[in-house]
Residue, then its C-alpha position, 0 to 999 in steps of 0.5 A: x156084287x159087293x159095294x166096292x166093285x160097284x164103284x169100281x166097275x163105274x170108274x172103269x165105265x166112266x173112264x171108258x166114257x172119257x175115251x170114247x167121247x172125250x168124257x165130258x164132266x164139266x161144262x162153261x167156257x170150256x166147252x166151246x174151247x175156250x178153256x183148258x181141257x183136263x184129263x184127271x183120275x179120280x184122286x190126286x190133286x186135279x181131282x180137289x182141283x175140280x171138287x172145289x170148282x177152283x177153275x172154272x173154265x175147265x172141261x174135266x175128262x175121267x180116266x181109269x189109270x194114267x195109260x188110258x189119260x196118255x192116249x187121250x193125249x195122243x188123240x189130241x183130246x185134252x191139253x193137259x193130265x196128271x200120272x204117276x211117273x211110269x206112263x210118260x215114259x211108256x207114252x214117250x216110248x210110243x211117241x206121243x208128244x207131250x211135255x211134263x210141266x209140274x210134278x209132286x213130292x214123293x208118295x212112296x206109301x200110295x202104293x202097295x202090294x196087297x196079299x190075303x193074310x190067310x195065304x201066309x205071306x211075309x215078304x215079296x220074295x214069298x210070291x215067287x212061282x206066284x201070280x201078281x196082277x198090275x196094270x201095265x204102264x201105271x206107276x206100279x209097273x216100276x214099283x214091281x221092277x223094283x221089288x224084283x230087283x230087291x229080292x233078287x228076282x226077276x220077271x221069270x220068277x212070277x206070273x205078271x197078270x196085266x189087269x186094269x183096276x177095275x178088273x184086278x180088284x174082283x181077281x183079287x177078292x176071288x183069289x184068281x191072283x195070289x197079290x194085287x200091286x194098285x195104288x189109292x184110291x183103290x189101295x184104300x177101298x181094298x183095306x178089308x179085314x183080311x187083307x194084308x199089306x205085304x210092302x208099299x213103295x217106301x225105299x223103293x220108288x218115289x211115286x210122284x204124280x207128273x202134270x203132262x201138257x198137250x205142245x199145242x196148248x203149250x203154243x195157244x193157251x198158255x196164258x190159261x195154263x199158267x192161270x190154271x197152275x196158280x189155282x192147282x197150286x193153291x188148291x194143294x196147299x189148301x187141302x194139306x192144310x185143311x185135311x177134314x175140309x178136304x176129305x169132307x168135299x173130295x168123298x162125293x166127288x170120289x164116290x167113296x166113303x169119307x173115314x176111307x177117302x181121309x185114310x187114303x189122302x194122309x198117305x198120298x195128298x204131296x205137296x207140289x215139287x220144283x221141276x229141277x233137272x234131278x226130276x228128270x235124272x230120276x224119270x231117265x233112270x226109270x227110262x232106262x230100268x224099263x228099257x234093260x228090261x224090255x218093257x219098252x221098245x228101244x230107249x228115250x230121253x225123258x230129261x228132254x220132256x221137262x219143261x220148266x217155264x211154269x216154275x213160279x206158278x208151281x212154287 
């Protein structure tokens, strides 16, 4: 099996872990359960959050994709995680309790849809009759709704293969599908010679990262979250302003080489951003793009699950 399969296939068996036993990466205070219990992907802010022990009272659970975080969520077994902005919505969709209480600056380029160069495709419109693997309710999900609706397209006019990454990248490499629509880290691992980046989310989508809350830790550890917030703040704007340090300590961490970790960070490492009514037009509008669509059953109100009480801490 090639290198890069390796470390996907053991992110996937790694967010199976967490799932199973609430995945444990990280000890201290925490285990008792007198810390914060936090559901991170391996990439994205949490993740430099933990690399550089920013805080410690932390027990730290690995995820796949931000669908398999948001039923950690349901389960009661972390207090809060990070997603991009299409799983809260199929999370509320299917009433799990949670509100959003961070978000980041747009990373429209974190995402994309990755062709094999010999297949001679030049724009999406091209995949037309075409089979296009994604995993179903992470932020790619919109970011397919989106390109269909530019090239006047819809769900018909492809085969949707629903894989998760670890499964999409072997389909890929194999030519089992004709395009792979992931987001980084594994967008990055997937720049091979040979593999052409047909379009990323840039006009189309904002892609931003949302920090989801558990309500009952929201009732009993906000003292903690607020604390927690200060240091996630902190951390991020460390890492923008250090990009070599911060590739130097995210690479182990990842697993992944450092020359592709730094290319992956230049393009999707935002800043935070305020949590303003707009960002919740923006989630309503994607609510109710998926609801047209029938992606997701019925409507929901996704400006109520803005919570805006950690402001100063996400400043």
């Amino acid at each position: 099996m090639h290198r890069r399969q390796v470390i996907l296939a053991g992110l996937a068996v790694a967010a199976s872990a967490a799932l199973a036993g609430c995945g444990d990466d990280g000890g201290g205070a925490a285990a008792s359960g007198a810390g914060l219990r936090i559901g991170y992907q391996r990439f994205g802010g949490l993740s430099l959050v933990k690399a550089r022990a920013a805080y410690p009272e932390a027990t730290w659970s690995l995820f796949e994709s931000g669908p398999a975080l948001t039923e950690a969520l349901k389960a009661g077994a972390i207090d809060l995680g990070q997603t991009g902005e299409a799983p809260p919505i199929f999370a509320a969709a299917a009433k799990i309790p949670f509100v959003i209480a961070g978000t980041s600056a747009p990373v429209p380029k974190g995402e994309a849809v990755l062709v094999k160069k010999a297949r001679g495709f030049r724009t999406f419109a091209d995949l037309r009759g075409r089979t296009v693997a994604l995993n179903k309710g992470s932020n790619v999900n919109w970011l397919l709704v989106k390109l269909l609706e530019a090239n006047r397209m819809t769900l018909a006019d492809i085969t949707v293969k629903y894989l998760k990454p670890a499964e999409g990248r072997p389909a890929f490499d194999n030519d089992q599908v004709d395009a792979w629509i992931i987001w980084d880290p594994y967008f990055a691992l997937a720049e091979q010679p040979g593999v052409q980046v047909l379009a990323d989310a840039t006009g189309l989508a904002n892609n931003r990262e949302y920090l989801l809350v558990a309500p009952g830790a929201l009732e009993k550890k906000a003292d903690k979250l607020r604390a927690f917030l200060d240091a996630y703040q902190k951390t991020t704007t460390w890492g923008i302003a250090n990009p070599k340090e911060r590739a130097a300590i995210l690479a182990p961490e990842l697993k992944i080489d450092e020359p592709t970790t730094a290319r992956a960070l230049a393009r999707s490492a935002q800043p935070l951003a305020p949590l303003t009514p707009a960002i919740g037009d923006e989630l309503q509008a994607i609510a109710d793009g998926f609801t047209r669509l029938q992606l997701i059953p019925g409507s929901v109100d996704m400006r109520a699950r803005i919570d805006p009480r950690f402001a100063a801490e996400l400043q």
